[in-house]
C-alpha positions as CSV (number, residue, x, y, z in Angstrom):
1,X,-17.4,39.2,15.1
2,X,-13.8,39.7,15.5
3,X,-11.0,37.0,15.4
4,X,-10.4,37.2,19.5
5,X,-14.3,37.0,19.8
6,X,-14.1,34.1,17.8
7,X,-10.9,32.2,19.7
8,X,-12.4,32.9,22.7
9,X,-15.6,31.7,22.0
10,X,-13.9,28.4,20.2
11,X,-11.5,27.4,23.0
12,X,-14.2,28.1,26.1
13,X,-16.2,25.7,24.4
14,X,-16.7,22.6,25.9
15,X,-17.2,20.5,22.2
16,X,-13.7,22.0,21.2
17,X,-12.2,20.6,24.0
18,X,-14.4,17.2,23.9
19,X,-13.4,16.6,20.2
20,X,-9.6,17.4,21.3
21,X,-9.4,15.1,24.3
22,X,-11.6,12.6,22.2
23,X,-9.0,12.4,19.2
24,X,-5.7,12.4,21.9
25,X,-7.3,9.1,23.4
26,X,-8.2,7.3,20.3
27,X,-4.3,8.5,19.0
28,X,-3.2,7.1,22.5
29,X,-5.2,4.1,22.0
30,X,-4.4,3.2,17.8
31,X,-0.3,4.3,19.1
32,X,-0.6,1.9,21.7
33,X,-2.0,-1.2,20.0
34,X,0.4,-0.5,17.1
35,X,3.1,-0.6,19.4
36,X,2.0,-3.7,20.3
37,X,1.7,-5.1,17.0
38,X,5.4,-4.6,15.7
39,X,6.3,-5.7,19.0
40,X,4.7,-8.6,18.7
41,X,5.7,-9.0,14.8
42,X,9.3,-8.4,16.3
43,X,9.2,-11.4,18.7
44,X,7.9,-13.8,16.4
45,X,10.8,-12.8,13.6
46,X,13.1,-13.5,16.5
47,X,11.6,-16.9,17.2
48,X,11.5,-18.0,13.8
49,X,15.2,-16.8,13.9
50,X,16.1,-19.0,16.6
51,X,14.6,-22.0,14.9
52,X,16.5,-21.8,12.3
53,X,19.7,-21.1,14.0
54,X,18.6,-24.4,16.6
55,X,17.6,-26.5,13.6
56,X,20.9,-25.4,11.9
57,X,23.0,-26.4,14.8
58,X,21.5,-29.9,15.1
59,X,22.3,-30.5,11.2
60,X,25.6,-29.4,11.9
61,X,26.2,-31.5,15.0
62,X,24.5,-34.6,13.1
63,X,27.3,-34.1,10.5
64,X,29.9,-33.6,12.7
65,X,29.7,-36.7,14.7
66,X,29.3,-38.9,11.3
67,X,32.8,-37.4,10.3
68,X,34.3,-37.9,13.8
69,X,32.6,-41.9,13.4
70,X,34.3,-41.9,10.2
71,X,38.2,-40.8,11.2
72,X,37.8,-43.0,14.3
73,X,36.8,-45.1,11.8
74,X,40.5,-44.6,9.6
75,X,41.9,-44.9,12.8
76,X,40.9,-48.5,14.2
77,X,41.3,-49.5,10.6
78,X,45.3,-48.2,10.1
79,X,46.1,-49.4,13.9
80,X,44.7,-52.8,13.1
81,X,47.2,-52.5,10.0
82,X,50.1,-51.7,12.0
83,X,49.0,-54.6,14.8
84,X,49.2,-57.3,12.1
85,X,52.3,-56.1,10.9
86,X,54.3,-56.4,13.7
87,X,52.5,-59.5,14.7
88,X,53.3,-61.1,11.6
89,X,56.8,-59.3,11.4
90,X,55.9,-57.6,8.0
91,X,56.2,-54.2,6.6
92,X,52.3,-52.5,7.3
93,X,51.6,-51.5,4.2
94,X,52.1,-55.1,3.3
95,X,49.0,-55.7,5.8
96,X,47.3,-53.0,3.6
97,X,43.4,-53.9,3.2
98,X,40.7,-51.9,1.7
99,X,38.3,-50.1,3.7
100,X,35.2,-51.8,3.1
101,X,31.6,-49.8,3.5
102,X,32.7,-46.2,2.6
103,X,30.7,-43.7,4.3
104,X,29.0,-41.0,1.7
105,X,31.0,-37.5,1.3
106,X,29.9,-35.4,4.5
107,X,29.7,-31.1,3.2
108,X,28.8,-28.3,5.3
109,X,26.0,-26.0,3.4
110,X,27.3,-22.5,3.5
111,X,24.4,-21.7,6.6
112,X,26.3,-24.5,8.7
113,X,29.5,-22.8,8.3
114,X,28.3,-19.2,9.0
115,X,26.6,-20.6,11.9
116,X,30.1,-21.8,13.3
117,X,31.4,-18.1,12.8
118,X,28.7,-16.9,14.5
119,X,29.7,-18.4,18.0
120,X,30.2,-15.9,20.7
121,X,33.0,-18.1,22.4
122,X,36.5,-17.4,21.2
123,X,37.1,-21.0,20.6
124,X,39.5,-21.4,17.7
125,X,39.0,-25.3,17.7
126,X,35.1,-24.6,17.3
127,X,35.8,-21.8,14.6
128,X,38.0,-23.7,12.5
129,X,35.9,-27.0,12.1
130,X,34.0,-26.0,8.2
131,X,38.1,-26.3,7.5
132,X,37.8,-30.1,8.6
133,X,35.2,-31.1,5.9
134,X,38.0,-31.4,3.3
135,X,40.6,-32.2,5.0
136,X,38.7,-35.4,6.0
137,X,37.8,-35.4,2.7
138,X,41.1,-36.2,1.2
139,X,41.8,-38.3,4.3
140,X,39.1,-41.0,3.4
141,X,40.3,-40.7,-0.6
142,X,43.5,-41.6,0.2
């Protein structure tokens, strides 16, 4: 039996060609639900992603409006200094009273501030405020 005998004989087989089609379909198949797999593996990276991006955001927010409560705070407090000054036809830091009820030291965790950078709006206001944290700092230790 020659070689060509032998081709011929294996590819006009009908098991050759069985075992071919059989081991494309199961590729097809196992290709398939892998595909499905990272895809799915891919989604739930992204979700978990977003979490803790939204979960981020609210810390940052939370923090945020405790510092704006606290230099509307200063504010009320050195207004109410100048009111009582000129009421009383005094100089206002003779008026000068202590702030009572200091709120704690507010900081931004390295995450928070990265999470500012990472806004897709051009806002310079929004990308600036991790630079507010000490300058509201030194405002409430003055």
């Amino acid at each position: 039996m020659d070689c060509t005998e032998f081709l011929t004989g294996l590819f006009g087989a009908t098991e050759f060609w069985a075992a071919i089609m059989g081991s494309l379909v199961s590729g097809g198949i196992a290709l398939a639900v892998q595909i499905l797999v990272f895809r799915d593996a891919r989604n739930k990276r992204n979700q978990e992603a977003n979490e803790k991006k939204r979960t981020l955001g609210h810390s940052l927010l939370l923090k945020m409006v405790e510092l704006h409560s606290n230099v509307t705070q200063l504010s009320v407090h050195i207004e109410d200094i100048f009111e009582e000054a000129e009421k009383n036809g005094t100089n206002p830091w003779q008026e000068l009273q202590p702030l009572a009820n200091l709120s704690d030291k507010v900081s931004f965790d390295i995450s928070e501030k990265t999470l500012v950078l990472e806004f897709k709006d051009d806002d310079s206001s929004m990308r600036s405020s991790p630079l507010i944290e000490p300058i509201t700092a030194s405002l409430i230790s003055m």
